[in-house]
C-alpha positions as CSV (number, residue, x, y, z in Angstrom):
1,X,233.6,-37.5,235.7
2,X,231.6,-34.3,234.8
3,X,227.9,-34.7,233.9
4,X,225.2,-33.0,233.9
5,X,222.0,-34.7,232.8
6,X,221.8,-36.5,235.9
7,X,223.6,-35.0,239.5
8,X,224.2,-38.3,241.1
9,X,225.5,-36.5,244.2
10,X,222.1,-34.3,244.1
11,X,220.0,-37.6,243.9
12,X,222.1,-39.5,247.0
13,X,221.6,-36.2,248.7
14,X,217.5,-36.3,248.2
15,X,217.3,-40.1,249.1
16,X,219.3,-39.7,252.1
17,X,217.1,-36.4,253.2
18,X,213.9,-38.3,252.5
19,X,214.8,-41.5,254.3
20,X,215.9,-38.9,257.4
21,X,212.3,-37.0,257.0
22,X,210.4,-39.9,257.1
23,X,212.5,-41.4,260.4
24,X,212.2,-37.9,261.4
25,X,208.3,-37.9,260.9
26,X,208.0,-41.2,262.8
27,X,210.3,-40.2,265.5
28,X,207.6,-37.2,266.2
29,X,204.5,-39.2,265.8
30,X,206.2,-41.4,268.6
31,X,207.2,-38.4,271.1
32,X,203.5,-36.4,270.8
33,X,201.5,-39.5,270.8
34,X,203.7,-41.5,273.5
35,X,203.3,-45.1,271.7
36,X,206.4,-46.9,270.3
37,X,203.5,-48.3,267.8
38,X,201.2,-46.3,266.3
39,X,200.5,-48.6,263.1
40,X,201.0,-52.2,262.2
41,X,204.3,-51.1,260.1
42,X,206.2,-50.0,263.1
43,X,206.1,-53.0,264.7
44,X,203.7,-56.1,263.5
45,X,204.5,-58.8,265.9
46,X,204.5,-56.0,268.6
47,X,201.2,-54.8,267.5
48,X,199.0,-58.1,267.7
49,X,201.0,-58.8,271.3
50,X,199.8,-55.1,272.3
51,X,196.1,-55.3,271.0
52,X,196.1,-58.6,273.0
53,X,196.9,-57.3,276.1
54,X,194.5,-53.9,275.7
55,X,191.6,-56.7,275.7
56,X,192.5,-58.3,278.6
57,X,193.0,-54.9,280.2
58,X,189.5,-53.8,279.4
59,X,188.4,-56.8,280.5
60,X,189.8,-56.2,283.6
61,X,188.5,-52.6,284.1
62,X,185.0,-54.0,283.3
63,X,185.2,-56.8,285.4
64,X,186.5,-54.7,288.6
65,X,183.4,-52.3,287.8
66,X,181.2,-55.4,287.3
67,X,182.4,-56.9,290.7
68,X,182.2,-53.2,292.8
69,X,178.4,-53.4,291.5
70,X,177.8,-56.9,293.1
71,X,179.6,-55.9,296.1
72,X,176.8,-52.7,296.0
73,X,173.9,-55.1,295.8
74,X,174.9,-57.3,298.4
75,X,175.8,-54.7,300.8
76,X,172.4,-52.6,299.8
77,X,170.0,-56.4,301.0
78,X,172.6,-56.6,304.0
79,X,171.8,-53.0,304.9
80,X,168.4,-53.6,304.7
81,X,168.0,-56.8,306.5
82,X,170.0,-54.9,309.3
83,X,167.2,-52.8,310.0
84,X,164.7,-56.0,309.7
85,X,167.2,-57.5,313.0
86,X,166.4,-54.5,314.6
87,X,162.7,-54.4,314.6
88,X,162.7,-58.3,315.2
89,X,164.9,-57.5,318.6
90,X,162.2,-55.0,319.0
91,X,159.5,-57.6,318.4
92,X,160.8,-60.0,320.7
93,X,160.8,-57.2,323.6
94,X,157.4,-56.5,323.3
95,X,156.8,-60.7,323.3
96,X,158.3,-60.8,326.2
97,X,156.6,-58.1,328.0
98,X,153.6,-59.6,327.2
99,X,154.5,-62.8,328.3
100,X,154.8,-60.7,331.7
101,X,151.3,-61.6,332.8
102,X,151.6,-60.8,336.9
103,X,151.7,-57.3,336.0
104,X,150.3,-56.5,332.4
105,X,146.9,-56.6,332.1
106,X,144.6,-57.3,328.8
107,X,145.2,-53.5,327.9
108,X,148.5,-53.6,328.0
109,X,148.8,-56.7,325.9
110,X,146.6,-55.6,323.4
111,X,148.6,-52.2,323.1
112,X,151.8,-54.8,322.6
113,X,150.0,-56.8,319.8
114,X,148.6,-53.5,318.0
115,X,152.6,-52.8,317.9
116,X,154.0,-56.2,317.1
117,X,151.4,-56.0,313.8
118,X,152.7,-52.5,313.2
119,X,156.5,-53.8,313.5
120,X,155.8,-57.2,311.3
121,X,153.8,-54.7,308.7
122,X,157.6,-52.6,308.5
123,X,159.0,-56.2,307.7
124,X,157.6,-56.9,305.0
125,X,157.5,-53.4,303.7
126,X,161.4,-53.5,304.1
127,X,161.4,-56.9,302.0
128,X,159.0,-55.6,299.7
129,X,160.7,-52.3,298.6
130,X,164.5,-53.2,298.6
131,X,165.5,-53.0,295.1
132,X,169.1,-52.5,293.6
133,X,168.2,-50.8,289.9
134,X,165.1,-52.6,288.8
135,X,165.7,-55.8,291.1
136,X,164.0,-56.6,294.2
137,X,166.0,-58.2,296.3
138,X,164.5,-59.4,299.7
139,X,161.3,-60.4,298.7
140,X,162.6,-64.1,297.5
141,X,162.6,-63.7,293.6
142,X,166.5,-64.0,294.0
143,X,166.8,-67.0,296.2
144,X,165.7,-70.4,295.7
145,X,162.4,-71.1,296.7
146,X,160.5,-74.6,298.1
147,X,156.6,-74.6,297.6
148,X,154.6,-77.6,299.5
149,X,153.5,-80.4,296.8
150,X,151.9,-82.3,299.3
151,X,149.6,-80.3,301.4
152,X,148.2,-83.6,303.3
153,X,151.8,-84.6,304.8
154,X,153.6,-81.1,304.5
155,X,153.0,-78.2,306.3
156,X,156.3,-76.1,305.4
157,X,158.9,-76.3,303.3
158,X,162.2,-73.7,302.4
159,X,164.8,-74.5,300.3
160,X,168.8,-74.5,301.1
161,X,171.1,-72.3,299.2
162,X,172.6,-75.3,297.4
163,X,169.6,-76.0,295.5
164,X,170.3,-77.5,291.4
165,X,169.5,-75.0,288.8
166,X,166.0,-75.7,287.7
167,X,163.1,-76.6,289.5
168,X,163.0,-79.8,291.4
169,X,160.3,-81.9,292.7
170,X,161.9,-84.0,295.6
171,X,160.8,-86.6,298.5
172,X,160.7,-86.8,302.1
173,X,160.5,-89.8,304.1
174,X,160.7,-91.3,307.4
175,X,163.0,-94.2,308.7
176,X,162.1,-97.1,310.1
177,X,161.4,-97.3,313.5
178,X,161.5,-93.6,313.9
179,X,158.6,-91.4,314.5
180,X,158.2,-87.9,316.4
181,X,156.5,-87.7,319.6
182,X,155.1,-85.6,321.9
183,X,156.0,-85.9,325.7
184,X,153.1,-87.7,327.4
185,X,152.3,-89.2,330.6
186,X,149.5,-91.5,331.0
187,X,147.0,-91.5,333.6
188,X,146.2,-95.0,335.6
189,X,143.6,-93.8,337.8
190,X,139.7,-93.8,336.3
191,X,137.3,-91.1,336.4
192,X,134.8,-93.2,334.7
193,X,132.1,-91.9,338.0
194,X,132.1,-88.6,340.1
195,X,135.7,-87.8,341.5
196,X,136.5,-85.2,344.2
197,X,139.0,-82.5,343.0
198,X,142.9,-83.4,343.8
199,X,146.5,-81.2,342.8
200,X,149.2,-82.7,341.0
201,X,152.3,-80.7,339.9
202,X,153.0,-80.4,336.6
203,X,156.3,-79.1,335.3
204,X,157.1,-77.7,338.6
205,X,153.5,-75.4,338.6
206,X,151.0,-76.7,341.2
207,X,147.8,-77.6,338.7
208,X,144.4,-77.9,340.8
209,X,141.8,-80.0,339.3
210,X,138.0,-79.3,340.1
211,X,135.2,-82.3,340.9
212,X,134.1,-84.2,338.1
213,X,131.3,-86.1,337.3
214,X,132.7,-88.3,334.8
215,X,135.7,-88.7,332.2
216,X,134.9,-85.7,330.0
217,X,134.4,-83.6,332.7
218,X,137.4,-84.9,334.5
219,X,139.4,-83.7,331.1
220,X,137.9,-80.5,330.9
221,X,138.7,-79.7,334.8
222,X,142.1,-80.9,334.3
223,X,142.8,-78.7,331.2
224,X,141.4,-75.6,333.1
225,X,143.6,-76.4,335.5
226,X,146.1,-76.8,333.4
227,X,145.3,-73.2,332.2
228,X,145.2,-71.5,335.0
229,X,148.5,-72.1,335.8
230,X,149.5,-70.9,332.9
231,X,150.5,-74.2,331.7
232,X,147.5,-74.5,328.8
233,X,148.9,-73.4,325.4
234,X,151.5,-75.9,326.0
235,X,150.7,-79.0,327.6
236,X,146.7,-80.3,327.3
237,X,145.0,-83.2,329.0
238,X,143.0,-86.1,326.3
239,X,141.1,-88.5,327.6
240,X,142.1,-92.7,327.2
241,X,139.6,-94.4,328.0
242,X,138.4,-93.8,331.5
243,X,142.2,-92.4,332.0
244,X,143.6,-89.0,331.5
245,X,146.8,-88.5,329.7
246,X,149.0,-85.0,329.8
247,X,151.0,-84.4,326.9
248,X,152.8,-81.5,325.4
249,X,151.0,-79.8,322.4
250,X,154.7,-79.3,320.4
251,X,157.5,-82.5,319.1
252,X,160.3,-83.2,319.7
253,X,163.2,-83.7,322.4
254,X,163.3,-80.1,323.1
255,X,159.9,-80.4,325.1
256,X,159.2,-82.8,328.2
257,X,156.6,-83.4,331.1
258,X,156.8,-84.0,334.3
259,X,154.2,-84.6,337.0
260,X,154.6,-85.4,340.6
261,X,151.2,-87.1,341.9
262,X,151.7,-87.6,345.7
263,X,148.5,-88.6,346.3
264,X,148.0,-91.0,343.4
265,X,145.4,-88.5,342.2
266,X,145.5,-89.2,338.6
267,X,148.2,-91.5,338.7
268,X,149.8,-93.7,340.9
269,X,151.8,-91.8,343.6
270,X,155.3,-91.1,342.3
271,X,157.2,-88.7,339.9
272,X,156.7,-89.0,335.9
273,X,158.5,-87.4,333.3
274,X,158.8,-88.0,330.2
275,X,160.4,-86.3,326.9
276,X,159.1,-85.5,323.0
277,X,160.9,-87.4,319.9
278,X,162.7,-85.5,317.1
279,X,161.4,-86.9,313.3
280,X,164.3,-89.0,311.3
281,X,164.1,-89.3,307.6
282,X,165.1,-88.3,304.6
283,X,165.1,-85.6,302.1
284,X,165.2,-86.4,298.4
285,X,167.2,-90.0,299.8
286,X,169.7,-88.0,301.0
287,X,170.3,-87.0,305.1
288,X,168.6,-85.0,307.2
289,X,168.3,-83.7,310.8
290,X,165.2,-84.0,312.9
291,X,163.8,-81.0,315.3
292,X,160.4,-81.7,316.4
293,X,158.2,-82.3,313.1
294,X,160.6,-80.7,310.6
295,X,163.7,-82.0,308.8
296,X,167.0,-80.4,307.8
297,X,169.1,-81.5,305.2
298,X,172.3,-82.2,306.4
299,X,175.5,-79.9,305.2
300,X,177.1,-81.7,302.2
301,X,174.2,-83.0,300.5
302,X,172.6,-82.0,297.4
303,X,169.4,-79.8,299.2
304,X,171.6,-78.5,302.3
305,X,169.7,-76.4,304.2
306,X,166.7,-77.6,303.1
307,X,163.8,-77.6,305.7
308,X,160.6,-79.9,305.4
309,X,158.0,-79.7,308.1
310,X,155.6,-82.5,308.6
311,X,152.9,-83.3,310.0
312,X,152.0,-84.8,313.4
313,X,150.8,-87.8,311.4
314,X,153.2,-87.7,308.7
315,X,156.2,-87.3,311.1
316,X,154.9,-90.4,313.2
317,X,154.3,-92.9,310.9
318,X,157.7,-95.1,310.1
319,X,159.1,-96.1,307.3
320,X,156.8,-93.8,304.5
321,X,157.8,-91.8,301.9
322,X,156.3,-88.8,300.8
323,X,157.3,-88.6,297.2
324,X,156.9,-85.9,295.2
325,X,155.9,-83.8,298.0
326,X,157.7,-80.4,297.7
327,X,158.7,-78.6,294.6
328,X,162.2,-76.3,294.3
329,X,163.0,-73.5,291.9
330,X,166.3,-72.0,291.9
331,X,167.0,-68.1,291.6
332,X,169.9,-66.7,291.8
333,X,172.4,-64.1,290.9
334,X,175.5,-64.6,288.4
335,X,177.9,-62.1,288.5
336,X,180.5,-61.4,285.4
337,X,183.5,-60.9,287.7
338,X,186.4,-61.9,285.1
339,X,187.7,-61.0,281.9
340,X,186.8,-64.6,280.4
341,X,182.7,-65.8,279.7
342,X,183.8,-68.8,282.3
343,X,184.9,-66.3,285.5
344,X,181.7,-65.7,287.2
345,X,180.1,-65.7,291.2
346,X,176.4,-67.1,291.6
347,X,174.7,-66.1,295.1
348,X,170.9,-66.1,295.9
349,X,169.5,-64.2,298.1
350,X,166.6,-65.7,301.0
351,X,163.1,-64.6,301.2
352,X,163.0,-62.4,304.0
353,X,159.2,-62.1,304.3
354,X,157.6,-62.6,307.5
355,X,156.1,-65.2,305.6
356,X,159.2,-67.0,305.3
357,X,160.7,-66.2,309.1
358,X,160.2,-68.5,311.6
359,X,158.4,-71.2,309.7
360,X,159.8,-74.4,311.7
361,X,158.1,-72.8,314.8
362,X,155.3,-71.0,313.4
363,X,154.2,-72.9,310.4
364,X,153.6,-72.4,306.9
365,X,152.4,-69.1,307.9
366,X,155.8,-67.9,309.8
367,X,156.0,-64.8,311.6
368,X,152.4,-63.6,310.1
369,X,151.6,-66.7,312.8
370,X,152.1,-64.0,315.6
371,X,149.5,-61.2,314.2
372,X,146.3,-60.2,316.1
373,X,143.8,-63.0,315.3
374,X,146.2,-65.8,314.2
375,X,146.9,-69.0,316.3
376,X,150.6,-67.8,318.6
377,X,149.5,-64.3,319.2
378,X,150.4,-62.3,322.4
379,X,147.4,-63.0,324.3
380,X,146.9,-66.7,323.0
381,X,150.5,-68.8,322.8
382,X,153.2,-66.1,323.7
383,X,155.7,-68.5,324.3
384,X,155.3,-70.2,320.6
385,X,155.5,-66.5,319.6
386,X,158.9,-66.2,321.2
387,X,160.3,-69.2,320.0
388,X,158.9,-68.1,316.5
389,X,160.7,-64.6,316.9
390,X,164.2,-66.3,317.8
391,X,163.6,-68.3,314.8
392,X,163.5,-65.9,312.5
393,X,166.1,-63.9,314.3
394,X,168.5,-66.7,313.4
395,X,167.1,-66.6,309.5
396,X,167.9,-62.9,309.1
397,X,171.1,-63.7,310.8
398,X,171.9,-67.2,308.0
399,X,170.7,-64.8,305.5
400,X,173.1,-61.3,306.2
401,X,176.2,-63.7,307.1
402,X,175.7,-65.9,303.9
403,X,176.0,-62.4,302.0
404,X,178.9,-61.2,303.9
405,X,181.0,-64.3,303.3
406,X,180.1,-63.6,299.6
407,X,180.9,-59.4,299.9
408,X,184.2,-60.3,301.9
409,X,186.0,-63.8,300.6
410,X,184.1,-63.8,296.8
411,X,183.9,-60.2,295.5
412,X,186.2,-57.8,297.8
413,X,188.8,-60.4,297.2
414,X,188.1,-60.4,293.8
415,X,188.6,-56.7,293.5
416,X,192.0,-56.9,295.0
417,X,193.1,-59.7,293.0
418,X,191.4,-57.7,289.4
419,X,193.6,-54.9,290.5
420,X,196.3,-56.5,290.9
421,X,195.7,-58.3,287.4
422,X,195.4,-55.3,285.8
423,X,198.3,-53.3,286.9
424,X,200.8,-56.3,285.7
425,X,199.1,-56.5,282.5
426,X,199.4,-52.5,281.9
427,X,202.8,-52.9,282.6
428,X,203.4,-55.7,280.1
429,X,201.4,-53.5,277.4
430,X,203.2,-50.4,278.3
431,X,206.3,-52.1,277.5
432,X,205.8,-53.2,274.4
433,X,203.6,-50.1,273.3
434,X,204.9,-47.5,275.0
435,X,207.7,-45.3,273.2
436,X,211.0,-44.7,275.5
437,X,210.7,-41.0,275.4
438,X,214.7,-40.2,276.8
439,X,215.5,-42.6,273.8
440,X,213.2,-41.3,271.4
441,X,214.1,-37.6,272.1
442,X,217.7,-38.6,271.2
443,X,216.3,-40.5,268.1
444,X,214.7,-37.3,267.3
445,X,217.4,-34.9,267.7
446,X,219.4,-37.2,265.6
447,X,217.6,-36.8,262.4
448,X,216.6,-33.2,262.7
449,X,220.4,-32.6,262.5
450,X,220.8,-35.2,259.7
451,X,217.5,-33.6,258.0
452,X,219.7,-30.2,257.9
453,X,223.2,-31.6,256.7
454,X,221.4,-33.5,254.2
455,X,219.4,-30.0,252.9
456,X,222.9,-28.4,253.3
457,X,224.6,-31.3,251.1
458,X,222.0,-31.3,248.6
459,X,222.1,-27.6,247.7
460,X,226.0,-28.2,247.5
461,X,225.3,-31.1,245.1
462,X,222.7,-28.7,243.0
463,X,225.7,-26.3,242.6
464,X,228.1,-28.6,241.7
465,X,226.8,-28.7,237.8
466,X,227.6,-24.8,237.4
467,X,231.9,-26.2,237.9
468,X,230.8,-27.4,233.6
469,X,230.5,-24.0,232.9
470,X,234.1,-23.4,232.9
471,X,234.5,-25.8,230.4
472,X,232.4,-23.8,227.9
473,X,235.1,-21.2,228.1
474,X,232.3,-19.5,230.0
């Protein structure tokens, strides 16, 4: 049928070239821009799965960048207290020299003090000045923190890593029946009158006591005795009654006396020893540890780690609670390491002040207790200045290995495990975003040779009209 006012072939020709422009169109925006969805029309369900999965990927990305930062942090305060175990080895070689007193004289100790303040000064200079961006990190603003409450009955305190958030104000008390003691051997013979000088042997060192004219004489020649062979900054001599009795100055079962008195000079002939009691209590109700005067909660409880130091009083009375007596504040780090709110790491980091090193041995004071002019110096109690030195050898040691478990079983396992996260979640989005290009191409081709045979057809279907002319006897 021959018409004119509308070429239906024309018309099927133009709708079939536009449908194949348009798949052509979308066929290129796929190959130059490489995604299978570029809008919400190409693929709706597709789209919301993809924009999903893009989330969760830039969640990942932060979180692996979030979790490289911690492990920064922590490896920047290990580095750090590294050097600090290096001048503390340091400190505890002078120490002992010092303690070399057949060959040093006062010169030489002094010139060993004068560098022992020097290396303690670096400490805390080290502590001080450690930051990580605008944090400092060793100076104990990032760890949990005990202050003493109860100054009559508590010398010390430090608080565990396992501290509750918040701060706390817990308890100490003793148990019945147990008290710390020193080691001390009582005296049965009097010195109430004069008394000729005698030797007794005191923890193996040959002690010779002077004449005396009465008791407090006779303890005052015994405790220079005492002294001179080198025996006085630990063990002292006190007076009962018209009796002496030798004790050691420190608690606890790590320290004893002994005394063999052949002659029955100050006691009736025969060998004596006799050895300190550790403290037994409590922390907060919960477990705890004795060593000399102080208390350690046990591993497991609420306040693990927690150290309480009483004192000589406090520790030997039974059965008495301190309540109230130290407070605890929690600081700590909370790293995002996760792609949800919920996936995070806490850590604190200890106060690595020489304030805070060597506190169980040294006091409130800690490793300042070693300075020039302070009660364990060089010259006046070098072996309570070693034992505070190991001490706080062994808390820079707790301290680097607590944040090395965290860098190597927390974060640089996290890491791996992010990584490994976000490569099978790119791969999920990539295959339900990504365009198959070898597919595409084909697409492509496809309708750039329908696009020409449809321009071809329609310019045969606009000359198909001019076939009326013949009619018109044209």
């Amino acid at each position: 049928m021959a018409r004119i006012a509308n070429n239906i072939a024309a018309l099927n020709s133009w709708r079939q070239l536009t449908k194949n422009e348009s798949m052509f169109s979308s066929s290129l925006e796929k190959l130059s821009s490489g995604y299978r969805i570029n809008k919400a029309g190409d693929d709706p369900a597709g789209l919301v799965l993809s924009e999903q999965f893009r989330a969760q990927i830039t969640g990942l990305k932060q979180a692996v960048s979030n979790t490289q930062d911690a492990a920064s942090m922590i490896q920047t305060a290990e580095g750090n207290m590294q050097e600090m175990h290096s001048i503390l080895n340091q400190i505890r070689g002078l120490v002992l020299h010092a303690k070399n007193t057949g060959v040093n004289d006062s010169i030489s100790i002094a010139a060993d003090q004068n560098q022992v303040d020097e290396a303690v000064n670096a400490l805390n200079k080290i502590a001080n000045n450690t930051y990580f961006g605008g944090k400092s990190l060793l100076d104990g603003s990032l760890g949990n923190r005990a202050t003493v409450a109860d100054v009559t009955n508590i010398t010390a305190a430090t608080a565990g890593a396992t501290a509750p958030a918040g701060t706390t104000v817990i308890g100490v008390a003793t148990l019945a029946g147990a008290v710390a003691e020193r080691a001390i051997l009582a005296g049965d013979q009097s010195f109430a009158g004069a008394k000729a000088g005698g030797t007794i042997t005191v923890n193996g060192y040959t002690v010779t006591i002077g004449a005396s004219a009465n008791i407090g004489a006779a303890v005052a020649a015994v405790q220079v005795g005492l002294d001179n062979a080198g025996l006085g900054t630990t063990i002292e001599a006190v007076a009962n009654g018209n009796n002496i009795d030798i004790r050691h100055r420190s608690y606890g079962s790590a320290y004893s006396v002994s005394i063999n008195d052949a002659a029955g000079y100050w006691k009736t002939a025969g060998f004596n020893a006799d050895t300190g009691l550790n403290v037994r209590g409590t922390i907060n109700g919960q477990a705890a540890t004795g060593s000399g005067l102080t208390l350690t909660a046990d591993t497991g409880t609420t306040y693990a780690g927690t150290t309480v130091t009483l004192t000589g009083t406090a520790a030997s009375t039974a059965n008495t609670a301190y309540a109230n007596s130290v407070a605890i504040t929690q600081g700590q780090l909370t790293f995002q390491v996760g792609s949800s709110a919920s996936d995070t790491v806490s850590a604190s980091i200890t106060d690595v002040r020489a304030s805070a090193l060597g506190t169980t041995a040294g006091g409130a004071t800690g490793l300042n207790a070693i300075l020039t002019g302070a009660t364990y110096n060089l010259t006046t109690d070098p072996t309570t200045a070693l034992s505070i030195i190991d001490e706080a050898i062994n808390d820079v040691s707790t301290a680097r290995a607590q944040l090395g478990a965290i860098q190597k079983y927390t974060l640089e396992t996290k890491v791996n495990s992010l990584n490994v996260a976000l490569e099978n979640v790119t791969a999920s989005e990539s295959r339900v975003r990504d365009v198959d290009m070898a597919s595409e191409m084909a697409s492509f081709t496809k309708f750039q040779v329908l696009i020409q045979s449809a321009t071809a057809m329609l310019a045969q279907a606009n000359q198909s009209p001019t076939s009326i002319l013949s009619l018109l006897g044209r």
